[in-house]
LONU-588475 format. One record per residue (C-alpha): residue number from 0; residue in one letter; x negated, y, z negated. Coordinates in nm, 3 decimals. Last residue first. Layout:
<nodes>
+-----+------+---------+---------+---------+
|  nr | rest |    east |   north |      up |
+-----+------+---------+---------+---------+
| NUM |    a |       X |       Y |       Z |
...
+-----+------+---------+---------+---------+
</nodes>
This chain:
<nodes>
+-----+------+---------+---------+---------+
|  nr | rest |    east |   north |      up |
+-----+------+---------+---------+---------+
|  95 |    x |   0.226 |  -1.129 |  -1.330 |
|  94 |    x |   0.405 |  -0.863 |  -1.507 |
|  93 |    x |   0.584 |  -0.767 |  -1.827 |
|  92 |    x |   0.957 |  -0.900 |  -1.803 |
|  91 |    x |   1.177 |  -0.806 |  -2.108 |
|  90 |    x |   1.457 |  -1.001 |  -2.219 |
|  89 |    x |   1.802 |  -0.956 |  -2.393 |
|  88 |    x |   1.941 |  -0.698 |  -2.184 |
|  87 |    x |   1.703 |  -0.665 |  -1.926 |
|  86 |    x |   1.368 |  -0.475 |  -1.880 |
|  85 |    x |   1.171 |  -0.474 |  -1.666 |
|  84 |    x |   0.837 |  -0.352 |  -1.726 |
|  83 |    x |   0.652 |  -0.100 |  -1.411 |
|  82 |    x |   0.356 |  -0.278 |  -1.187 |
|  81 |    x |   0.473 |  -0.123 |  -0.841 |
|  80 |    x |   0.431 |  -0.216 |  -0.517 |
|  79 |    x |   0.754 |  -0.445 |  -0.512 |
|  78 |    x |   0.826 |  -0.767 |  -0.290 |
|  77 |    x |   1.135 |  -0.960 |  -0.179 |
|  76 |    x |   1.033 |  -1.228 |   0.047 |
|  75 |    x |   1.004 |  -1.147 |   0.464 |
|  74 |    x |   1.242 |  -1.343 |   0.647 |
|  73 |    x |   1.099 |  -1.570 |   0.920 |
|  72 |    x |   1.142 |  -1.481 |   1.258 |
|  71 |    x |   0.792 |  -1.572 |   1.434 |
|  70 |    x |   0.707 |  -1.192 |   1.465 |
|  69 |    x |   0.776 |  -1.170 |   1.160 |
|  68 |    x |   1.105 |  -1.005 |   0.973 |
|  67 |    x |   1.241 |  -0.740 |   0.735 |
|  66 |    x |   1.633 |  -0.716 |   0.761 |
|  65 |    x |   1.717 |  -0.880 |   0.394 |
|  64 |    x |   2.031 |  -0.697 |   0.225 |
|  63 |    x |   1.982 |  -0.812 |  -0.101 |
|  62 |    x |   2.251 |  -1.020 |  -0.309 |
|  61 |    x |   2.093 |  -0.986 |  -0.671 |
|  60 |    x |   1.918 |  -0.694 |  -0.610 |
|  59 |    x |   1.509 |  -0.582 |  -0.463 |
|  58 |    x |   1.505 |  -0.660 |  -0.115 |
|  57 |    x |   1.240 |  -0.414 |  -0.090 |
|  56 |    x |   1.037 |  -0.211 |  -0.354 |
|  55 |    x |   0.832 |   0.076 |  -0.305 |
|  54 |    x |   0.609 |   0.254 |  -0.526 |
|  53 |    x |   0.431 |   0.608 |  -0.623 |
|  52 |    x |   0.643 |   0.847 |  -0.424 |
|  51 |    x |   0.558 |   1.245 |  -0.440 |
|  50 |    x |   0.855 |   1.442 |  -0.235 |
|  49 |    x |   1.140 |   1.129 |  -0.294 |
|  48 |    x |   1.517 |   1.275 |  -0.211 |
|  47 |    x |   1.406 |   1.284 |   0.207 |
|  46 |    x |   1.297 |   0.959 |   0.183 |
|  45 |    x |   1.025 |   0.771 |   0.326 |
|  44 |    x |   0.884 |   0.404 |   0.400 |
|  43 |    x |   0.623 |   0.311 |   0.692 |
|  42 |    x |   0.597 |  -0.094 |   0.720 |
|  41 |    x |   0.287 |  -0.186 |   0.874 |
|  40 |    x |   0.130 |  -0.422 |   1.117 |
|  39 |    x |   0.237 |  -0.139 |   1.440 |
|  38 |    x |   0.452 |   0.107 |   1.273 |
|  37 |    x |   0.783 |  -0.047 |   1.153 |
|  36 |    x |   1.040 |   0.198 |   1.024 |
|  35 |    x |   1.177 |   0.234 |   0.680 |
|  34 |    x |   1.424 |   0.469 |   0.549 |
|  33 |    x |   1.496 |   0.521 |   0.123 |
|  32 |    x |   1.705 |   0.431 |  -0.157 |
|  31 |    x |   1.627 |   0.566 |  -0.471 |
|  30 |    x |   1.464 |   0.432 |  -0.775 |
|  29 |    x |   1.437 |   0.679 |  -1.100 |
|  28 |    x |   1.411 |   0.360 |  -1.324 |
|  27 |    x |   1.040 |   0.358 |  -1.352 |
|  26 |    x |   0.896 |   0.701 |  -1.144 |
|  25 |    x |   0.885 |   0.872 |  -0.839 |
|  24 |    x |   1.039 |   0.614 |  -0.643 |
|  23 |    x |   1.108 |   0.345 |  -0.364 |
|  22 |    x |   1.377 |   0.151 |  -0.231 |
|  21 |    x |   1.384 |  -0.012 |   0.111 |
|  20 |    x |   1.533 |   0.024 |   0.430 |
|  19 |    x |   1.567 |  -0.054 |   0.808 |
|  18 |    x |   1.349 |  -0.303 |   0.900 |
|  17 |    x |   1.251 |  -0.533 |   1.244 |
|  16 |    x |   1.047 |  -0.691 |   1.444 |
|  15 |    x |   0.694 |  -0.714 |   1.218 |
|  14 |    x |   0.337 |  -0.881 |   1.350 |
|  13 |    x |   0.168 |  -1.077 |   1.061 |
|  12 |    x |  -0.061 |  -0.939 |   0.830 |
|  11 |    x |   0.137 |  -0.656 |   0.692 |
|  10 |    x |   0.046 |  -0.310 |   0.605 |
|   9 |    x |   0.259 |  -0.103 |   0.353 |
|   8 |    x |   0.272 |   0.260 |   0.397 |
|   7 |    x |   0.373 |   0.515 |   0.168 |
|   6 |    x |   0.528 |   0.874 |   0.269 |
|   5 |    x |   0.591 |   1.190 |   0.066 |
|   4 |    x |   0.281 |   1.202 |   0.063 |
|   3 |    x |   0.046 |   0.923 |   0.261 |
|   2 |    x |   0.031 |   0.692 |  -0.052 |
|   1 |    x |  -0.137 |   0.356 |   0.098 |
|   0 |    x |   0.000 |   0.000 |   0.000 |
+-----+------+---------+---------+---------+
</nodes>
């Protein structure tokens, strides 16, 4: 992931077809949804409510709208760029 204010770019190693949008933020819980378009390897994400973004997450929900795919047409997996706790209502998740 690169920051390229108010943009961030995520590169890819296989060739991408297709996206349309992701989340990203400013800060933990502040997410808010955001455009995506594919730029060669990578995936370039923006929003016009985000100036300074610091992560991006995508298919990121219970029933996610997937539309990220290789060149082969396999689904890309939900991901996130960003390292912040989750918290739920009787557990908290602290990373990898």
């Amino acid at each position: 992931m690169k920051l390229h204010h108010p943009v961030i770019v995520i590169a890819f190693a296989a060739l991408l077809s297709s996206v349309t949008a992701a989340e990203k933020t400013t800060a933990p819980s502040q997410w808010q949804w955001a455009k995506a378009r594919i730029d060669g390897e990578s995936v370039v994400v923006w929003s016009d409510s985000v100036a300074d973004p610091v992560a991006v997450r995508y298919a990121w929900a219970n029933n996610p709208t997937c539309n990220l795919w290789n060149g082969a047409g396999f689904p890309a997996a939900s991901f996130r760029t960003d390292d912040f706790l989750i918290w739920s209502r009787t557990a908290k998740y602290e990373g990898y």
